[in-house]
Each structure stands twice: as C-alpha cells, then as structure tokens.
N, C-alpha and C positions, 0 to 999 in steps of 0.2 A: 504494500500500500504506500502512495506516495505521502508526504509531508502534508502536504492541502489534505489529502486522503483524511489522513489520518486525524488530523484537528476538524477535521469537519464531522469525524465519527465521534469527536471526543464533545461539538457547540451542541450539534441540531439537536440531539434528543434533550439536550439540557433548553435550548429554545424552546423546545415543543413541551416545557411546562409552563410558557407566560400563554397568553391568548395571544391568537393569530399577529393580529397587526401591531402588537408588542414587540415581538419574536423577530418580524421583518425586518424593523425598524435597525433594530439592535446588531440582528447578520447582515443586514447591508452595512452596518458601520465597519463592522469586521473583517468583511471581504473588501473595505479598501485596501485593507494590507495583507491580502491572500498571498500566500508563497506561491510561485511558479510551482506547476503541475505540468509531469509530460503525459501528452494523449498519443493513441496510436498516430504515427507519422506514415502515410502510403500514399505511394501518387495515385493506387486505387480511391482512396477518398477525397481527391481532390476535385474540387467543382466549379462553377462559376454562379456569380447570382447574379442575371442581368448587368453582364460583361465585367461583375467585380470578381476577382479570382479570389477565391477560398482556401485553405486547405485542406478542410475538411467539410459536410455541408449541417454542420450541427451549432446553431445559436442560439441565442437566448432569446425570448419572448418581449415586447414591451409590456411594462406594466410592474416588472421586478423593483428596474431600477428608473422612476419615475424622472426626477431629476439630474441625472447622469453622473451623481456621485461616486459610484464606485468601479466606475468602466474598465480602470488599467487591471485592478483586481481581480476582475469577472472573466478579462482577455487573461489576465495569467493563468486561469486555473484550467483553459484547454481552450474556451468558446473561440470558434474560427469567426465570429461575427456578433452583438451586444445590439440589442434595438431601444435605447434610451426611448425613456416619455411612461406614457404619452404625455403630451405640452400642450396645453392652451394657450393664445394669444397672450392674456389675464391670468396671473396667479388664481387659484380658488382653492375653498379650505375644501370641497367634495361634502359627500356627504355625511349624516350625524353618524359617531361609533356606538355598536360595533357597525363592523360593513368589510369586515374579514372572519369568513369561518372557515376552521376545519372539519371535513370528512374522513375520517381516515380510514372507517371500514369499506370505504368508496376509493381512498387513493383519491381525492377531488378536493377542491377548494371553491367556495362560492363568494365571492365579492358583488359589493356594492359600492365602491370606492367614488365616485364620481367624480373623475377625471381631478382629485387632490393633485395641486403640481404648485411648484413655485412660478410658472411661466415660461415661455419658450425664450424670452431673453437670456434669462438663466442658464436653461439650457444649451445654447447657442453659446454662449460664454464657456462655459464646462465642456462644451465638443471641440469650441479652438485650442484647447488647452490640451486636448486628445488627440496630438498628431497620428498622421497614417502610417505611421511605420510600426506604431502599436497594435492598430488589427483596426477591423473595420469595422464602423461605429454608426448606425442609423440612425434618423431622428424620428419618430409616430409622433404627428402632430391629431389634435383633436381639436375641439368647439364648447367654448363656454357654454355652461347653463341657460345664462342671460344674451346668447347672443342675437341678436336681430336681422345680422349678416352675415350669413356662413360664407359665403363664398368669397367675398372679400376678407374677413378673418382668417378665413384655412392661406389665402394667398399669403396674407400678411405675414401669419406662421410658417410659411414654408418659406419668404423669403429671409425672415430671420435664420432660421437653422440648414441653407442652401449651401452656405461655404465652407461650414464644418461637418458637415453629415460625409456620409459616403452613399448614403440615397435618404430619401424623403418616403416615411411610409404615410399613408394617408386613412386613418381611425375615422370610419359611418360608420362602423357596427356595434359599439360596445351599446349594454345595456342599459346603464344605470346614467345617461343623460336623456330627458325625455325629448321626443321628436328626433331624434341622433339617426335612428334607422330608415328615416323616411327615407333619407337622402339617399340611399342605394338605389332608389326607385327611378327608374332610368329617367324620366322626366326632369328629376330635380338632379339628377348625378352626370346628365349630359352638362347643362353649365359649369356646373362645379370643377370637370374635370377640364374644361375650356379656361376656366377663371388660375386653375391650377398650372397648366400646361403655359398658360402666359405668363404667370407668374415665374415658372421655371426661367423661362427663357430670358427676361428682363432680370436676375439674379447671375444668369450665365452671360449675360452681353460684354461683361466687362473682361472678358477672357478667359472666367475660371471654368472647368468641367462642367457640366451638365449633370446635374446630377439624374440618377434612377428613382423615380416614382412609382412607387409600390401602393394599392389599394387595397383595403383591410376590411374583408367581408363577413357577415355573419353565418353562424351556420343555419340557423333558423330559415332562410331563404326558401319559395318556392322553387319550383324546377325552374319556371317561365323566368322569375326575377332572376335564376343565378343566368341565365342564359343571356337574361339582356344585359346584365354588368358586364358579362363576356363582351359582346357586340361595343356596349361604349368606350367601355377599355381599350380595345382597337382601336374604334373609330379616332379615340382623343390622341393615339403613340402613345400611351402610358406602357412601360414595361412588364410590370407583372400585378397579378395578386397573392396578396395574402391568406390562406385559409383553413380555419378560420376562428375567428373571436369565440367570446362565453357561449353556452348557450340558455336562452330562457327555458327552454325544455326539462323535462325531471322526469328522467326514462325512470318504467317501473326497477323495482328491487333495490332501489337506494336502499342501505339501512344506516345510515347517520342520522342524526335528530334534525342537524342544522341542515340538511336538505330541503327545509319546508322555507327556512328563510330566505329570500327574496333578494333578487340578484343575478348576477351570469355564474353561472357553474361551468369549473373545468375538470381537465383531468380525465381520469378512464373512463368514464361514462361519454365520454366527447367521441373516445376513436371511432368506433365504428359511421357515428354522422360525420363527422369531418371527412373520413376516409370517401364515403360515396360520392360527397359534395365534391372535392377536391377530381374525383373521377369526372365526374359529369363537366365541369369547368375545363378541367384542360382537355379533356376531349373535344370540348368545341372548339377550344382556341387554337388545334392540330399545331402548335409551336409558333404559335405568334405570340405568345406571352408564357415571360420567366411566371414559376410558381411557386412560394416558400409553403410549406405543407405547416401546421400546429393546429393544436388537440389534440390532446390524449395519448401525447408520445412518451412512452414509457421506457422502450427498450428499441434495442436496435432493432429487429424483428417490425418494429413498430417505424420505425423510419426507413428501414429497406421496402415495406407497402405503399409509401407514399411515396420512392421517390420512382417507381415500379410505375404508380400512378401520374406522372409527370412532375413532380416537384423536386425543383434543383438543389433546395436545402430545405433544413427543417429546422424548426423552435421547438424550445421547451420552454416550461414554467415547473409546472406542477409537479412532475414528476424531480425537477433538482430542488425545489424547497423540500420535500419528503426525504430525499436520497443525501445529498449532500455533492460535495467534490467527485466522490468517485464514484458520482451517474455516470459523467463525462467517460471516460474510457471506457466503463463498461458497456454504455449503446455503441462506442467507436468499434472496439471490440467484437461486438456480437454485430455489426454491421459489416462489418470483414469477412465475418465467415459467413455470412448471408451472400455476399456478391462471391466468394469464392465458390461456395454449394453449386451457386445456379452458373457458375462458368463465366460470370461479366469482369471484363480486365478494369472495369472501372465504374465509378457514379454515373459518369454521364452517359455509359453503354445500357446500363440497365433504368437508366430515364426513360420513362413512359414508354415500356416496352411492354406493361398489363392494357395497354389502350389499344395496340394493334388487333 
C-alpha cells in the first residue's frame, strides 16, 4: 500500500464518525497536503478528453472540490484530470444543513448542497495559481439561485474561469437549484449554448487556447430530451458531454434511512441509468462528441463498460469519498486487466466498440 494509501486507510473511517458535510470539509483540508501516490502507469490507459491528453482516463467529479482548494493534492494522489466547482457567477451560502447524507448500505450519497461556492472569481484565481504542468484542471460552472439571466451569467462565468481551466464544463442538470433542468430542454439550451460558444471565442480572441466545452446532463432525461441535447450539442461545436449528474430517482431496494431525504443521489444505484443513458447519447453522436462517463463508478469493471460505451474518460465521486486513496489504483488496476481479457492494446481501441 502506498503512503497516500495508507493514511487514507488510517482519516476516512475516522471521518466517517462526524456527519457527512463535516467529514468533507475537514478531508479536503487534508488532501491539500496528500503525498504523491503512484497509479498504474501504461500507455494502454492513456487517453485523450477532447484533444486534452491524459494518462490515464480516471478523474475526479465536480462537486468534491467546490472551490478548487485542494487541486495539486487530489493531482498527487493519481487523478489524470480534477473538475473544480461547480462556481456561480455570485458566491452563495447553498442551501440550509444538513444537505449531505450518507448511505452506506447503498454505497450512495445524497446531496442537497445548492451550488454553496465562494464564486467563480475565486475560483478563477485558485486555477491561475494551478499551472498545467501539474495535470489538468477543469472548471463546472453553474447559475445562481437568484439568477434572472442564465445565459448571460453562465457566459460571464465561463469567461472568468477560460484562461485557467483546461476546459469549461457547463452544470443544467444538478438538482437542488430550482428551474436549473429546464434549461437542457432544447428550446432554452439552443441559446445558451450560442451565448456560451460566443463567449468562448471572445475569451480566446486575445490569443490564448480555446478552450473544450463540456455539457453536464442529467440522468433523469427522457429518450426524446437526451437525443435533442445530442443534436444541439452538435449543432453549437461544443465538444463533448458529461454523463451524468444526481439523480432525483430512488430505484427500489435502497435500505439507508437517509434515502427518503431529498436531493440528487449518487453512487451504485446511479450505474446501471447512467450506463444506458450514456449508450443511447453517444450512439447518436457516432463520434462527433468526446464523452466523460460518471455515476456509479465503483470499480474498474465499472469504467471499462462505459468506456466500451463510448466514453473517453470517467469520474468519480462517491465511490473515493467511501474508499479513500487506494480507489485510484485499484479501478486502474482492475481496468488493465479488463482491456487485456478482451485483447484491446488500448483505451481508445476499446472506445465505443459495445455500440457497433
């Protein structure tokens, strides 16, 4: 067991006696000074996420590390990729506590968080200070409570966080801001992604990179709706999606108490919806759009089907608050001998080869 490994077996069960959004608070402080941890090194796990090279295709979730406090920590302890946020325009306090539970006979977490962040200036400050030679750092922007203009706010925020990010992800689907889902509904996500797409480009005028625009969808989606985010995603050049957020659903046989409480639920109950969504989406998209797969990724087994499914990398969340440091090598691990089993010399051979 490595270093990180091993103090990580030594915090999280000691965390997992304060309540949830205690616990977090406390291992994000900690994991700013994570020890370097080695993860499997193979150029079979090497990938790319909408032209960013990776070395592997396993990152972290946005929503861990909200403000982008602990980034260089999170890149030491193995993540090929870190998705700060998500950021509002506007600081906001989110909503009243609690609005962090544990399931742990479910392996699942359910939040209610509502978008708590100090602001995307913030954040935007804390990413210049995150050079690229450290690993590649995203920024999840989202939409105040209060806002009255999404489309000009999400621009605003994405021009703030454009020259320190290494892509821009773009948060409609969480749960817990009310009217936040509309906006995938292609009527109102066709401007949006218009108002976004300008926004990139008057952020990149001045010379620098262009950054990768990622779109962050719910799972709850019908077939029709996921189909048309497919179509406008195109339509706009936005590079890929995300897939996919919480869900409001509460598939039978939970047995945690806190399942009744209200919010987006992750975790193993997610995989299996996430998994069909994620098929259905990049089946349409036949490779016109990168795809980052999340929910319910437990284990390598669990990211070798999604990326099988077409997704070029995956997130976690839930499964490393539970596990600790040495989640990482062990899905790295057991994702090796997934592509060696079925003969693929690599990630990107065995990309979306369940859709043929």
């Amino acid at each position: 067991m490595t270093l990180a490994g091993a103090l990580g077996a030594l915090a999280f069960p000691l965390l997992r006696r304060l309540d949830a959004e205690t616990a977090h608070g406390l291992g994000l402080s900690l994991l700013r000074f994570a020890p370097a941890q080695a993860v499997p090194a193979s150029p079979a796990l090497s990938t790319d996420l909408a032209g960013l090279p990776l070395a592997h295709p396993l990152g972290l979730a946005a929503g861990f590390d909200k403000n982008g406090v602990a980034l260089k920590g999170l890149l030491r302890l193995g993540f090929a990729f870190v998705e700060a946020g998500t950021a509002t325009l506007h600081p906001q306090a989110g909503n009243p506590r609690p609005r962090l539970f544990r399931l742990p006979a479910d392996r699942a977490i359910v939040n209610r968080m509502g978008f708590n962040n100090q602001g995307v200036e913030n954040l935007a400050e804390r990413l210049r200070g995150s050079p690229p030679e450290e690993g590649v750092v995203g920024a999840n922007i989202g939409l105040n409570k209060d806002s009255r203009t999404p489309e000009a706010d999400y621009a605003a925020a994405l021009r703030a966080v454009h020259a320190g990010a290494a892509y821009v992800a773009v948060n409609v689907s969480s749960p817990n801001t009310p009217g936040l889902r509309a906006l995938q509904a292609r009527r109102a996500l066709q401007p949006l992604l218009r108002a976004l797409s300008l926004a990139r480009e008057e952020a990149a005028s001045g010379g620098e990179r262009r950054r990768a625009l990622l779109l962050k969808v719910a799972p709850d989606l019908a077939e029709a709706e996921a189909l048309g985010i497919v179509e406008a995603a195109i339509e706009a050049g936005i590079e890929g999606l995300i897939v996919a957020n919480t869900t409001v659903a509460r598939p039978p046989g939970l047995r945690s108490p806190a399942a009744e409480e209200g919010g987006g639920l992750s975790g193993a109950p997610l995989r299996d919806p996430a998994l069909r969504l994620l098929r259905l989406m990049a089946g349409e998209a036949k490779g016109r759009l990168a795809f980052v797969a999340c929910g319910g990724i437990a284990g390598g087994a669990d990211a070798y089907a999604r990326i099988l499914a077409g997704a070029s990398a995956v997130q976690v969340y839930t499964a490393f608050a539970y596990e600790g440091p040495a989640f990482l090598p062990r899905l790295l691990n057991e994702l090796l001998a997934c592509l060696a089993r079925d003969g693929f010399a690599s990630v990107g051979a065995a990309r979306g080869s369940a859709l043929s």
